[in-house]
C-alpha distance (Angstrom), angle and dihedral (degrees) to the residues before:
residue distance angle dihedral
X1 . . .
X2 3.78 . .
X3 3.48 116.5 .
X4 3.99 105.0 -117.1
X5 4.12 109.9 -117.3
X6 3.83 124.0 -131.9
X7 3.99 135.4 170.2
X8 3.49 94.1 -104.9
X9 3.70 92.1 -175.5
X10 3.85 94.4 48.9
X11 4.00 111.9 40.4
X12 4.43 88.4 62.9
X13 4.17 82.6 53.3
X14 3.58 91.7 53.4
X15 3.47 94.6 45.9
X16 3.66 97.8 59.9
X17 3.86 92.8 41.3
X18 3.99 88.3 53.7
X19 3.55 84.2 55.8
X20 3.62 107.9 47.4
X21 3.88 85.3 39.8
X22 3.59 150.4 52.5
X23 3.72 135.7 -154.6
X24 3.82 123.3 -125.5
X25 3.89 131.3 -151.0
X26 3.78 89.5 -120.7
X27 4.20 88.2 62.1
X28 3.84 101.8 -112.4
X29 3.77 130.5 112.8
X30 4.04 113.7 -114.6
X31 3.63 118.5 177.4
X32 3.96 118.1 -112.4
X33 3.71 121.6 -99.2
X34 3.76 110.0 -98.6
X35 3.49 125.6 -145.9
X36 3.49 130.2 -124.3
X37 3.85 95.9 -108.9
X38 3.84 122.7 32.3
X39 3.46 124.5 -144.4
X40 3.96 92.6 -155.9
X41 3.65 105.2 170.1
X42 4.00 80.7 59.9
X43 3.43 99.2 51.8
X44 3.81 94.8 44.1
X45 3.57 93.5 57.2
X46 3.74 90.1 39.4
X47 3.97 78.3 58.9
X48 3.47 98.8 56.2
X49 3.76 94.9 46.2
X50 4.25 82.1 59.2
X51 3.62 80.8 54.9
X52 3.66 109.5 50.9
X53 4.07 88.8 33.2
X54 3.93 92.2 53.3
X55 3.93 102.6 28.1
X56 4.25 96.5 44.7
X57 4.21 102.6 22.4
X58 3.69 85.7 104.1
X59 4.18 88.9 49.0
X60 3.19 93.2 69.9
X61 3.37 104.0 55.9
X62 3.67 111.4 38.7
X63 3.93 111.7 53.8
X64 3.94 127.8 -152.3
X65 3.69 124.9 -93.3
X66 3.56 88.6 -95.4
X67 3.54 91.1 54.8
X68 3.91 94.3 -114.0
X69 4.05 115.0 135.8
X70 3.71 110.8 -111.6
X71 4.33 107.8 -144.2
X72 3.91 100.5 148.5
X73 3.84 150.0 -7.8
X74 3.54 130.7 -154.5
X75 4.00 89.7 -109.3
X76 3.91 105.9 56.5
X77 4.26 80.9 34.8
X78 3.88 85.3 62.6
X79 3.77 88.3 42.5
X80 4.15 94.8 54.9
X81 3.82 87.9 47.0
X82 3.57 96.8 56.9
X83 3.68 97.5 44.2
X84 3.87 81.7 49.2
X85 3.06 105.3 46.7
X86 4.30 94.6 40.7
X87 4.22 81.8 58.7
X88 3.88 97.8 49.1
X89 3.80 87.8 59.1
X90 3.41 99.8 48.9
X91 3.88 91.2 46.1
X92 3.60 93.2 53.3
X93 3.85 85.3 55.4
X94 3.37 93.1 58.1
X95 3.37 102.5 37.0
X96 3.95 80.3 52.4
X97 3.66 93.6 47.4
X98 4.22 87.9 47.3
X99 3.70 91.5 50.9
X100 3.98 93.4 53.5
X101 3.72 95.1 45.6
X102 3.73 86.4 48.4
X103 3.60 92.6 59.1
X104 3.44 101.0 33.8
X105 4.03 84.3 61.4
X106 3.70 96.4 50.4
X107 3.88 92.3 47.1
X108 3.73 91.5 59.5
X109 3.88 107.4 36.0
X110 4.35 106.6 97.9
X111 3.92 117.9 -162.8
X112 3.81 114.9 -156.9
X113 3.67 111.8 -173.6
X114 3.92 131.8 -156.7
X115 4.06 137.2 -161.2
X116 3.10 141.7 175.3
X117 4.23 139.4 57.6
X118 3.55 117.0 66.9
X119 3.75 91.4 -171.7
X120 4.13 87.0 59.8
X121 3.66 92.4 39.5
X122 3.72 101.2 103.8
X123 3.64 91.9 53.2
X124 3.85 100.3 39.2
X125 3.94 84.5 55.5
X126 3.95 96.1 42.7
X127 4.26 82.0 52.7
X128 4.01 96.0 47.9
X129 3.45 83.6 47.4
X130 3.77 99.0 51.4
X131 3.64 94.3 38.7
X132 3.68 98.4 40.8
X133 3.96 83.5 54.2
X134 3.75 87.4 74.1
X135 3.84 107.4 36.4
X136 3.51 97.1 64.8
X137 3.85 89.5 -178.7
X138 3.63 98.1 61.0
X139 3.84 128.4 64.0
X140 3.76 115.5 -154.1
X141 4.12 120.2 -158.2
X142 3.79 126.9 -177.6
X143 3.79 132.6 -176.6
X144 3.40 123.0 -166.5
X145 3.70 105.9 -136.7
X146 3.67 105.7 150.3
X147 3.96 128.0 -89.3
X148 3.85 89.6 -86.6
X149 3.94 95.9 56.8
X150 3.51 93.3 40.6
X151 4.05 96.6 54.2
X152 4.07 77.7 56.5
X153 2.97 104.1 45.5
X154 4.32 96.6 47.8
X155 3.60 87.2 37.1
X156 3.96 89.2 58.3
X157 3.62 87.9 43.5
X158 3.88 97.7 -115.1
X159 3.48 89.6 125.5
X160 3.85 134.5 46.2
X161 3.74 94.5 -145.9
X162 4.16 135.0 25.0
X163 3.33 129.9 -155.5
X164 4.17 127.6 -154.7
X165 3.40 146.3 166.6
X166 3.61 90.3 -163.8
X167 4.50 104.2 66.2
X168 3.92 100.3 -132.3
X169 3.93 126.1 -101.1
X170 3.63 129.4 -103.0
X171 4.33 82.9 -112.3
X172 3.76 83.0 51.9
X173 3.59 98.3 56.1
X174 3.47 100.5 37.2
X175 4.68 77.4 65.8
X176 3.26 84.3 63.9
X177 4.24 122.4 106.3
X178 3.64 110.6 -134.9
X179 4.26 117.3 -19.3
X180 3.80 122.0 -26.5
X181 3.53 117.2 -164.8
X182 4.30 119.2 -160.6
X183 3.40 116.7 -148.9
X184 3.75 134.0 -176.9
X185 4.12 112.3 -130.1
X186 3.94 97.8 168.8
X187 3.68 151.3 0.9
X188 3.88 131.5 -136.9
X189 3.90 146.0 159.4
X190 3.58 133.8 -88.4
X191 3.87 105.6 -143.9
X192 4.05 132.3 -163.1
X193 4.12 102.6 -137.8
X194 3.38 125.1 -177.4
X195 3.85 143.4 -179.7
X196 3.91 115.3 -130.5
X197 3.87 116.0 160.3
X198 3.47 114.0 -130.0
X199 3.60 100.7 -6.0
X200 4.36 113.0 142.5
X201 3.43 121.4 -153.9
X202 4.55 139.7 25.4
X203 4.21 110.7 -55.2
X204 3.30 103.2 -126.7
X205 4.56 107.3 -133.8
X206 3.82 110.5 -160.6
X207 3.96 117.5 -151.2
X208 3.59 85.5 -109.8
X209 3.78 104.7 47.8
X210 4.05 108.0 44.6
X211 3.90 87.6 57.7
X212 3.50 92.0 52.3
X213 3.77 99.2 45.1
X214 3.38 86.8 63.8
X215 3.84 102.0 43.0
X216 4.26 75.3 60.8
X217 3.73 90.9 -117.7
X218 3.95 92.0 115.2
X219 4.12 105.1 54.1
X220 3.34 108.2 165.0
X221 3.98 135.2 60.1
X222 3.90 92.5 -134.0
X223 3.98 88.4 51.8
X224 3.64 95.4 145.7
X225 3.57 89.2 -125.3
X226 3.75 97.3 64.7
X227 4.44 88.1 39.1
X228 3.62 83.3 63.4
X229 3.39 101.2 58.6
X230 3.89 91.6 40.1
X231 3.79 105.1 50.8
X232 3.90 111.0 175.0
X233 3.54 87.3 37.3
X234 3.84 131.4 122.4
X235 3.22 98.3 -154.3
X236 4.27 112.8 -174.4
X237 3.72 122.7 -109.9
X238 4.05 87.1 -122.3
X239 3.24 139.9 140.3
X240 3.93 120.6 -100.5
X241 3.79 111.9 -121.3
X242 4.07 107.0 -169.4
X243 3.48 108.1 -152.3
X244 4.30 106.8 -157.8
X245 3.49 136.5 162.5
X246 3.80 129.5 -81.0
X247 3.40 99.7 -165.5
X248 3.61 134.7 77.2
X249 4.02 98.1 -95.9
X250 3.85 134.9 170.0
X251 4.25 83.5 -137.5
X252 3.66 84.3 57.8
X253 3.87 83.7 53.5
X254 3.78 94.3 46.4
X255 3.73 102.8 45.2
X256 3.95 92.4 42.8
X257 4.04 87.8 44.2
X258 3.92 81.4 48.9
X259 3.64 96.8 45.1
X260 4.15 96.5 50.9
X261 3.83 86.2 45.6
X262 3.63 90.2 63.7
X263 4.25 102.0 24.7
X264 3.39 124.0 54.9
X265 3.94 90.7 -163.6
X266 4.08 90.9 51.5
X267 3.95 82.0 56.4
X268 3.61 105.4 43.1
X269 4.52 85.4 40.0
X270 3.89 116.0 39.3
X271 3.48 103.2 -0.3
X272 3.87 137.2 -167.4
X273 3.53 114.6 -36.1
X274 4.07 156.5 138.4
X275 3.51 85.7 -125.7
X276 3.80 132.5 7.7
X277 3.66 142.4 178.7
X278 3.68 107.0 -94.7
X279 4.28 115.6 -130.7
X280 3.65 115.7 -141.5
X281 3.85 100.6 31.6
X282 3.77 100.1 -75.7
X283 3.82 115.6 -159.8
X284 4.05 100.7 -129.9
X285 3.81 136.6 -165.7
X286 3.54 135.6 -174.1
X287 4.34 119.5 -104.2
X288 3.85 126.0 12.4
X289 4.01 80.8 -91.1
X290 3.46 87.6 55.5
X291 3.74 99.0 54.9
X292 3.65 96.0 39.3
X293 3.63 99.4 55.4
X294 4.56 86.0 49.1
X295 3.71 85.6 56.0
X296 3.83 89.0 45.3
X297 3.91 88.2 55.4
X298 4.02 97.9 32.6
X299 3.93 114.5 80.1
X300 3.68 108.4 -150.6
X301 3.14 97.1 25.1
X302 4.09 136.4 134.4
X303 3.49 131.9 -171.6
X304 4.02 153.1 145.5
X305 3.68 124.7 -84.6
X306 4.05 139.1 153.8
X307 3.86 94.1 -99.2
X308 3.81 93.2 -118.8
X309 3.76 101.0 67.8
X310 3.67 94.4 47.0
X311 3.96 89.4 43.9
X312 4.02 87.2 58.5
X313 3.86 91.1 46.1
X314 4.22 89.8 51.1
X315 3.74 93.1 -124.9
X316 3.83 108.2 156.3
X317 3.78 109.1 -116.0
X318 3.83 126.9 -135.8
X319 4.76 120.1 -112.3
X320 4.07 93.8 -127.5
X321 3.93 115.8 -157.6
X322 3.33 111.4 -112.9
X323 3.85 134.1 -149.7
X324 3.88 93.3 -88.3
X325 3.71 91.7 47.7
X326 3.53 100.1 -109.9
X327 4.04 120.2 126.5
X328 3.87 117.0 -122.9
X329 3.52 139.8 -176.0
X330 3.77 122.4 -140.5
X331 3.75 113.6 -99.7
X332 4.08 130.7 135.7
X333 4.13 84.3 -97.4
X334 3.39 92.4 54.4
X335 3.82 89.7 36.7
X336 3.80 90.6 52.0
X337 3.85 96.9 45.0
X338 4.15 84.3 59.8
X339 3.51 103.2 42.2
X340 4.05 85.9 48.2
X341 3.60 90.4 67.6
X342 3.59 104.5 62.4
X343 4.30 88.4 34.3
X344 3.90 103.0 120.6
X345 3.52 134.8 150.0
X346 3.83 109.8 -131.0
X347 4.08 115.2 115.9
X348 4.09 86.9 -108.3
X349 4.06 91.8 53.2
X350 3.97 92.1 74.4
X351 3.58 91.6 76.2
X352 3.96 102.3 21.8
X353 4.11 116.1 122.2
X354 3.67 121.8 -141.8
X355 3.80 98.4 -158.9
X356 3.54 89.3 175.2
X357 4.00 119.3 38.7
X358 3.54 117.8 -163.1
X359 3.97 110.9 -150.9
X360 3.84 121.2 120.8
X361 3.73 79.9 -126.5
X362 3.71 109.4 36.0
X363 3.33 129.5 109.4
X364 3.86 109.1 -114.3
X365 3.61 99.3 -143.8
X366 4.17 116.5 55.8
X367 3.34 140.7 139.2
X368 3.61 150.5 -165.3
X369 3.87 129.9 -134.8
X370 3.82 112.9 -137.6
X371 4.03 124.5 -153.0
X372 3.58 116.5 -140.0
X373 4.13 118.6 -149.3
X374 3.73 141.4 153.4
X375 4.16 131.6 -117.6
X376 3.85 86.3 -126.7
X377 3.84 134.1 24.0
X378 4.09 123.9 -164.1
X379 4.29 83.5 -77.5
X380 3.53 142.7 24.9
X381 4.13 88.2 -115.6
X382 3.72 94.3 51.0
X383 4.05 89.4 46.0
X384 3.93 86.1 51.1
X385 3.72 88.3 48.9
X386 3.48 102.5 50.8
X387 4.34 96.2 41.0
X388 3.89 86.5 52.4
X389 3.76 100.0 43.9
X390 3.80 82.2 60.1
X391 3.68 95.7 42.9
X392 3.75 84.9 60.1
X393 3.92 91.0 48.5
X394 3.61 89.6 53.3
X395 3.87 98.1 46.6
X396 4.38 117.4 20.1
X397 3.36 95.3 16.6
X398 3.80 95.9 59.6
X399 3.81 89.5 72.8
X400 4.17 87.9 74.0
X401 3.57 92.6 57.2
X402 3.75 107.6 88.0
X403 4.09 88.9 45.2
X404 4.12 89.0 67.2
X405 3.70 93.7 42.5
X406 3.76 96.9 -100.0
X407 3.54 122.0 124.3
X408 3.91 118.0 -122.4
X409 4.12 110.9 -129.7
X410 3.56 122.0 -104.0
X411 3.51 128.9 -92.7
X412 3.53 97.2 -106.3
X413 3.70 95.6 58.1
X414 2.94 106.8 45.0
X415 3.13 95.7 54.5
X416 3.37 86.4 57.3
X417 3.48 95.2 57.6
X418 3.53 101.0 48.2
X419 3.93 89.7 52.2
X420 3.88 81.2 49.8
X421 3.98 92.4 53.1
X422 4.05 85.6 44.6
X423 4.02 91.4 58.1
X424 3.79 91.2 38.6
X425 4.22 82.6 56.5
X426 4.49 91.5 54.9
């Protein structure tokens, strides 16, 4: 039988140029796709199967004229091993080169982590988004906990940065390891939404009548007390379902710091507090999400809520009297007007409340959201990180503030606070 003839020479070429490359409908050569990792010891010996398949198929089916089976010869052997061994050394390189990179990357990348205030949370993530967008070294998280986790958690030193609405106690600070420094980064508005079917028109809440709706003294939407404010009104003969917070919160804080400022019951009964025992069997959920979306879902019901969340959830939001007598809805004017009034300069100032503004316009019940850090971190670069993220905060990131329904802080403090964060620095 006649020995079958084959380029020796060319069909192990081929093979590695299949390989490396693909054929496209259009008739050109493109290289393949590569993936970001290379499992070369894989692909080499998927190589060499081309070979062997391609080069000696027709081997093993045509015999010699002596009838023995032809697999190999020391020639094309030599050939394989070459090709071989030229493609082991290059994929070492690479997977050399890959493993340095690799490292390289890791070594570099910092993670600085926040918790803490739900009612800030839409704005602390819209900033570590923003500012993480140009640091492409460091990797900002933040979970929205609540003001009383957060303290915890920064305090324990889980977390690089806290966030509260409630500025920390002296028996807080003194937790702390090494210096902590509290620093307001923005202001918003606590706001009383409800959920009344087919009510038109603003509910009108007297100074006297949202404290005691939630003491439980007023039950009843057509309480006489709250008809008189609303005339025109038909109010329902429902029940009043509270809705409150279960957690421990720093809008707890500033709505029960609110409500003793202007009730001398709320004082002498439930107090000031993070977290309180509710009168009247108040239906509670964790977060300001968390209490927005029961009132979304609860007819008749009424509760308190940083005015933002309950803004993006369309829940109609209550006029509250304010210390001049005048009745205002929540809005960053409003908002601004009240924080303005307790915005002074002196060192104490940056964590002062003012449960109880006193503009004709302001909104009587506003907050601010205070960031927790450290003089020193575990390095000098983490440190740096951490002091200028918060610079930023205090400065650029301001501009966002107004978008989210938060209300940026006035001029006056923060400048204050960034000459605070300065001295903290030396």
């Amino acid at each position: 039988m006649p020995r079958l003839r084959i380029g020796k020479p060319l069909l192990p070429l081929l093979a590695v140029y299949y390989h490396f490359r693909r054929w496209r409908h259009d008739g050109t050569w493109v290289p393949p796709r590569r993936a970001p990792v290379v499992n070369w010891s894989s692909r080499i010996l998927h190589l060499v199967y081309r070979i062997i398949r391609i080069y000696y198929l027709p081997y093993l089916i045509c015999f010699s004229e002596y009838g023995m089976l032809k697999l190999i010869n020391r020639r094309t052997l030599a050939v394989v091993a070459s090709i071989t061994g030229m493609l082991l050394v290059g994929a070492c390189d690479r997977a050399d080169e890959t493993a340095t990179t690799s490292v390289e990357t890791v070594a570099t990348e910092m993670t600085l982590t926040g918790a803490g205030s739900s009612f800030a949370a839409p704005i602390i993530k819209h900033w570590f988004e923003v500012y993480g967008a140009g640091q492409p070294d460091v990797s900002l998280r933040y979970d929205s906990v609540g003001s009383g986790a957060g303290i915890e958690r920064f305090l324990a030193g889980d977390v690089d940065i806290g966030a509260t609405d409630a500025p920390l106690q002296p028996d807080e600070v003194a937790q702390a390891d090494g210096a902590v420094l509290q620093l307001p980064v923005t202001g918003g508005m606590i706001a009383i939404a409800y959920n009344l079917p087919n009510i038109q028109g603003p509910l009108n809440l007297p100074r006297d009548v949202y404290p005691a709706i939630f003491l439980g003294e007023i039950t009843r939407w057509d309480d006489p007390r709250i008809a008189a404010a609303n005339p025109g009104i038909n109010l329902p003969g429902k029940a009043i379902q509270v809705v409150a917070r279960r957690d421990a919160s720093g809008t707890t804080f500033a709505f029960t710091n609110h409500l003793a400022a202007i009730s001398e019951a709320w004082a002498a009964g439930p107090g000031v507090g993070k977290r309180i025992d509710w009168p009247g069997g108040a239906m509670e959920a964790n977060g300001n999400e968390g209490v927005a979306q029961r009132i979304q879902v609860t007819e008749n019901a009424i509760g308190y809520v940083e005015a933002g969340f309950a803004e993006r959830l369309g829940l109609p939001l209550a006029w509250l009297e304010n210390r001049a007598g005048g009745l205002v809805h929540p809005n960053v004017e409003t908002g601004r007007r009240g924080l303005a009034d307790g915005a002074d300069t002196p060192p104490d100032a940056l964590t002062r409340t003012n449960p109880d503004p006193r503009g004709a316009r302001s909104y009587p019940i506003v907050t601010y959201t205070w960031a927790l850090i450290r003089a020193d971190y575990d390095t000098p670069e983490q440190t740096s990180a951490v002091h200028d993220l918060v610079r930023w905060m205090l400065s650029d990131g301001q501009a966002g503030a107004e978008s989210l329904y938060y209300v940026p802080l006035p001029e006056n403090l923060m400048q204050a606070a960034l000459a605070a964060l300065d001295g903290f620095e030396h």
